[in-house]
N, C-alpha and C positions, 0 to 999 in steps of 0.2 A: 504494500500500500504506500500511495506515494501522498505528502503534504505539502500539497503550493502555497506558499503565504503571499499575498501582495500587501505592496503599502497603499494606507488608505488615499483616496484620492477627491478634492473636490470638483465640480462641475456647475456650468450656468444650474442643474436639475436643484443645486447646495442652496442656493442663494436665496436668502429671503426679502432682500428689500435692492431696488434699483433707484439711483438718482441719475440726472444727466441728461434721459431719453433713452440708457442703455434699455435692452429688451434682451429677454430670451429667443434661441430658434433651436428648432429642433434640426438635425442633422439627418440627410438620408442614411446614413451610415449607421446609427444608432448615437442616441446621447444628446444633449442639449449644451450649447454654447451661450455666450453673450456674443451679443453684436450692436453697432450704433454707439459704439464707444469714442467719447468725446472727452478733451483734455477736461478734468475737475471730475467727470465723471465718477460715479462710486457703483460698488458691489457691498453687502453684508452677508456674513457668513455666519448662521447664530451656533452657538454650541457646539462649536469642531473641539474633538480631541487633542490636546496638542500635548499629550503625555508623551516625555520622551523625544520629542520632532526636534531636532537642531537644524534639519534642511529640509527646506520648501523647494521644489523643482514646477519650476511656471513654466507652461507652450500656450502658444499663441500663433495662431495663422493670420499672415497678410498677401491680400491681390491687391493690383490698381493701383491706385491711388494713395493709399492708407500710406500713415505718415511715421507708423511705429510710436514709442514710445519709455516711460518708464510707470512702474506700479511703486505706491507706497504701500507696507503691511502695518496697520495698525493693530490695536487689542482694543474694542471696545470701538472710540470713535477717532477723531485726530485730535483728541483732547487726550486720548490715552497713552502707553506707551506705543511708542515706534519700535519695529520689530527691525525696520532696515525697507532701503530700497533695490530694485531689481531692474537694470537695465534692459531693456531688449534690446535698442536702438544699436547696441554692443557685440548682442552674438550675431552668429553667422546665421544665414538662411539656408534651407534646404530646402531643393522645390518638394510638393508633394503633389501635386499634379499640376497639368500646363497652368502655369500663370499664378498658382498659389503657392505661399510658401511657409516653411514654418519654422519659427524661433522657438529656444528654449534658455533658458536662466535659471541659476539656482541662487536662492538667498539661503545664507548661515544664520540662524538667529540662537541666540542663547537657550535651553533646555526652559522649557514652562512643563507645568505641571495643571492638571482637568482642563475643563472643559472650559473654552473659552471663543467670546466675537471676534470675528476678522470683520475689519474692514479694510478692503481695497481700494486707493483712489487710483486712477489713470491718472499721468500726467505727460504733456509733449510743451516745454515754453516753448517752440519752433515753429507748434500749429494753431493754426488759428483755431476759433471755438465752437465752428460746425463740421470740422476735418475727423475722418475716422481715423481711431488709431493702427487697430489691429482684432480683431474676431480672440475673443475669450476660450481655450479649449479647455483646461484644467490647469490642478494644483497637487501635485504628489507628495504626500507627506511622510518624511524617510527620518531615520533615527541621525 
């Protein structure tokens, strides 16, 4: 008998509250993303587990136009502790099919302990403030 462990993972499916204009889409693929992401933009994540997590690993897909960007991880709101930020605008791109492509970034953030809010804000000072950034895919939560 064999035992696969995965790390847990967030999704647009996580997220309980949107500011900005951001939206959910469901994917033909399976799974829901955010998209409509706009510099100032937010994400809330209520009640993630964060026993033990020192690294966050973010992917994000961009087509077009999209201007990239960078995330703040918050605890609570941006009045809370700052977990760290995560460039995309930094890694590399890999296409994943004609014309899209996908970024990935990992944040180190110090060991927390239960259950606790993420908030995520988008941010690009580069772009203007109806410019997308980049399509939301997840958030892998690793020791």
């Amino acid at each position: 008998r064999t035992l696969v462990l995965k790390a847990p993972v967030l999704t647009g499916s996580d997220v309980v509250e949107l500011t900005g204009g951001l939206r959910t889409m469901k994917v033909p693929t399976g799974g829901v993303v955010l998209e409509n992401i706009h510099p100032e933009s937010s994400a809330l994540f209520r009640d993630v587990d964060l026993t033990g997590v020192g690294r966050m690993d973010f992917m994000v897909a961009e087509m077009g136009a999209m201007k990239s960007g960078q995330i703040d991880v918050y605890v609570e709101s941006v009045k809370g502790e700052k977990l760290g930020t995560v460039n995309l605008s930094n890694s590399s791109k890999a296409e994943l099919m004609k014309d899209i492509f996908g970024r990935t970034s990992s944040l180190v953030i110090k060991k927390q302990e239960g259950k606790k809010n993420l908030l995520l804000v988008f941010r690009n000072t580069q772009a203007g403030t109806s410019d997308n950034l980049f399509i939301f895919r997840m958030i892998v939560l690793n020791k």
